[in-house]
N, C-alpha and C positions, 0 to 999 in steps of 0.2 A: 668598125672600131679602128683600123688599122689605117683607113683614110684619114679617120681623124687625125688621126696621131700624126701622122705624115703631114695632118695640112698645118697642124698647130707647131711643128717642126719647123716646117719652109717660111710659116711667120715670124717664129723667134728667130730664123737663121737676116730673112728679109729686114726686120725691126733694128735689129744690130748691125745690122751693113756689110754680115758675110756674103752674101751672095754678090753684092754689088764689088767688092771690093779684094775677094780672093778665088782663086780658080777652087778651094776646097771647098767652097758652099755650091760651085756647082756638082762635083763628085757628091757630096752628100746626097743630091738633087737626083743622078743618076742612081745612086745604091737605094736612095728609098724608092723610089719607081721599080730598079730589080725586083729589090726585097717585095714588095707589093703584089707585083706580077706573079713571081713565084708561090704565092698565096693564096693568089684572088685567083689565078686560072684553073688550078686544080680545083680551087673550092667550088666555084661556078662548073665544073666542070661534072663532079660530083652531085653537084644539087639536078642539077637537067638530068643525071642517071637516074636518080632517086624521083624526081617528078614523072619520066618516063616509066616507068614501072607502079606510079599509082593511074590505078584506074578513071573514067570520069566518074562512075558510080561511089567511087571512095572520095572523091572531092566533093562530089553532092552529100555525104552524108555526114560529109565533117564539117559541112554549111550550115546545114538545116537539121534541128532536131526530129528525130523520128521514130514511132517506135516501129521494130522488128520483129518477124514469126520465124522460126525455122520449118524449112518448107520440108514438110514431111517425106512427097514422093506419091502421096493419095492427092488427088484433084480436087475434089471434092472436101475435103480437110482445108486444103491450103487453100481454098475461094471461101471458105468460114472463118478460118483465121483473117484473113483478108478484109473479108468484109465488117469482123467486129472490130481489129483493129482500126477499122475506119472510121466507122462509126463511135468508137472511145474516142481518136483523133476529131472527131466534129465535137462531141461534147467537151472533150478539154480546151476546146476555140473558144468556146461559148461561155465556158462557166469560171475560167481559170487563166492566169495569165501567160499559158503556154499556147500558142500556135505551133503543134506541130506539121511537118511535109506529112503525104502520103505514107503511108506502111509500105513496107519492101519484105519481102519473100528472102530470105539467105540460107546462104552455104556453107556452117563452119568448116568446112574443109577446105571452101576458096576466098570465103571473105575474109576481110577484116570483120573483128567483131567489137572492137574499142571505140567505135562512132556509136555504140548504139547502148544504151545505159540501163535497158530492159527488153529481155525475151521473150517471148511468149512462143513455148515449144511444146506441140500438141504430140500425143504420144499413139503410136498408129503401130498396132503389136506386130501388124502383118508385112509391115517393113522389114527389110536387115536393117541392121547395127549400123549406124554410121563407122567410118575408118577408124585410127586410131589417133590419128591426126587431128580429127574433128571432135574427137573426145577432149583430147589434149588440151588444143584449144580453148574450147567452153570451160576448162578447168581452169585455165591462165587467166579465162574474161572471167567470172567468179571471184576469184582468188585477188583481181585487181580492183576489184567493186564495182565490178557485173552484177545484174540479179538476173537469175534465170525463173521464168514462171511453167514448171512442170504441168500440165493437164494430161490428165488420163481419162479424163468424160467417161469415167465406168462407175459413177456415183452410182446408178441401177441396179449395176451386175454385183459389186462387189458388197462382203455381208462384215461383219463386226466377228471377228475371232475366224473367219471360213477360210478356205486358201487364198490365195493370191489370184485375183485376173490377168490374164494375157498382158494387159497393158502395164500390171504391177511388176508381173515378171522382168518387161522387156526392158523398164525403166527401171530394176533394180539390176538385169546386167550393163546398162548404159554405163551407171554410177559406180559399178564395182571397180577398186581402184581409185576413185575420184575422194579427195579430202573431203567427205560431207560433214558439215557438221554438227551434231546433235538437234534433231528436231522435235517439234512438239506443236500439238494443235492450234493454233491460233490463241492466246486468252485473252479473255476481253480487257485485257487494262494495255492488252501491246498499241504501241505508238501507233500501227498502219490502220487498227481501227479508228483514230482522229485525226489522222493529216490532215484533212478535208470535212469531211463527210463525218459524222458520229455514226458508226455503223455496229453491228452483231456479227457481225461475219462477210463472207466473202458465197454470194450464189451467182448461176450461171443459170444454162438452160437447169439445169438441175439444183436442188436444195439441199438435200440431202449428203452431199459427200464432206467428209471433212478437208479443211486446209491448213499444212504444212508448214513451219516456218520456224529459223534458225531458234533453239531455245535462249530462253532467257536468262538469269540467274536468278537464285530461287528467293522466294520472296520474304524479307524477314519475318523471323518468329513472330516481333511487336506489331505486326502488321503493316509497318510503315511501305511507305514504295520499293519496289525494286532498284536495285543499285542502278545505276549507268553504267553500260560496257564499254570494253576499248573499244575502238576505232573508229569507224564513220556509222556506228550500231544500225547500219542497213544490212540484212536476211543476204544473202549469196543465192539464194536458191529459195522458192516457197511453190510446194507440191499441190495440188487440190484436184479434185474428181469432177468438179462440176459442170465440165465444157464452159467454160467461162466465155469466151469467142462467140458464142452461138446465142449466150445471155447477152452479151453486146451488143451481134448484130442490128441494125435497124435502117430503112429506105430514106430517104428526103423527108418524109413526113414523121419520123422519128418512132416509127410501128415497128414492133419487133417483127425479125424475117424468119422466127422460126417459132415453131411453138413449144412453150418451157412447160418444166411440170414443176410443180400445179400449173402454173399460169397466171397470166394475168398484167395488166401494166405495171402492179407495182413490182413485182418480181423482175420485171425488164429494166426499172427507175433502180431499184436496188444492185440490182448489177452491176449496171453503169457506176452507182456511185462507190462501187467496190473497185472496178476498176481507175476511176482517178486517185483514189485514195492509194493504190498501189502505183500507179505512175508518180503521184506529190514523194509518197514514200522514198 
């Protein structure tokens, strides 16, 4: 902006005949070139520190849309996440106008997490606590219009009124602290069951668990629709039991890589189209 301004200066000074005809339109000529310098070098100078300290990984993910797992610390977890993520990633190639890159494994402790515009954070009770940092963090991507996809794959263990599983605990001291905001089971009239897909709900390897997600407002008495919410009415956070990743997964030939309960292809097909509809979402 400030070239400009400079070159549309030395025009009008040139157009008029100061330059040609008075020593003042060259001082002019020298003070804007100062002034410029004094500007332009700090500023340049500043950008190369700020490039210098972004990663290539963070320039790759601010290229290419991608979705992201946070890597537990279990191997075995984080190569299921991996792989369903992947596999969501080929079916959204295929059926939807997103190509995303590869799924990437992150850090909230060391990455950015602003390039990435859906979580999928599997919850592994035998772990410690992430930092406080890494909490922090996830609170800020949230709060900024993150969504996080909570899995606790304890749809099995866990009973209707009975204690809390391992995995319920660890992800209720995750959250303690964190601005959550009122949740409530999935119902079948919320937007994330039609983005896409007309779906009943959200299954994984399992069927059985319920899923999470920010509440709504309540519905009027005359029965008309539910109001519209503030903001960009996308969930911050949607909790679910069902190992969802593992209902994902599937090889080249599009076979599920694990076996679900009940089972079956369409339980694999229903998966998948839970999870685009949560990605559209």
């Amino acid at each position: 902006a400030f070239l400009l301004f400079a070159a549309d200066t030395l025009a009008s000074l040139w157009l008029s005949g100061s330059l040609r005809r008075t020593a003042r339109g060259a001082l002019a000529c020298l003070v804007l070139f100062a002034v410029g310098s004094a500007i332009l070098v700090p500023a340049r100078v500043a950008a190369e520190s700020a490039a210098a300290n972004v990663s290539p990984r963070d320039i790759d993910a601010a290229l290419t849309t991608r979705l992201a797992f946070v890597a537990s610390g279990d191997a075995r977890v984080d190569e299921v996440s991996r792989q369903g993520l992947k596999s969501l990633s080929r079916v959204l190639a295929r059926r939807t106008s997103l190509t995303p890159g590869d799924p990437v494994g992150i850090d909230p402790a060391r990455d950015e997490l602003g390039f990435y515009p859906l979580l999928y954070w599997p919850i592994v009770a035998s772990e410690p606590q992430p930092p406080h940092a890494a909490i922090a963090k996830a609170a800020l991507f949230m709060r900024q219009g993150g969504t996080i996809i909570f899995d606790t794959h304890d749809a099995l263990a866990s009973r209707p009124g009975g204690p809390p599983t391992p995995e319920a605990k660890w992800l209720r001291a995750l959250l303690d602290g964190v601005d959550v905001p009122e949740l409530e089971p999935v119902p079948a009239d919320h937007v994330v069951t039609k983005t896409f897909y007309l779906i009943d709900g959200f299954v994984g390897r399992y069927t059985t668990g319920a899923t999470w997600i920010e509440a709504l407002p309540p519905a009027p008495t005359d029965g008309g629709p539910r109001p519209a919410r503030a903001g960009d009415s996308v969930s911050p956070i949607i909790i679910t039991a069902n190992d969802l990743a593992a209902g994902w997964a599937s090889d080249a030939d599009g076979d599920s890589l694990y076996s679900l309960v009940p089972g079956g292809e369409r339980q694999h097909e229903l998966a998948l189209r839970g999870g685009v509809n949560l990605v559209m979402y």
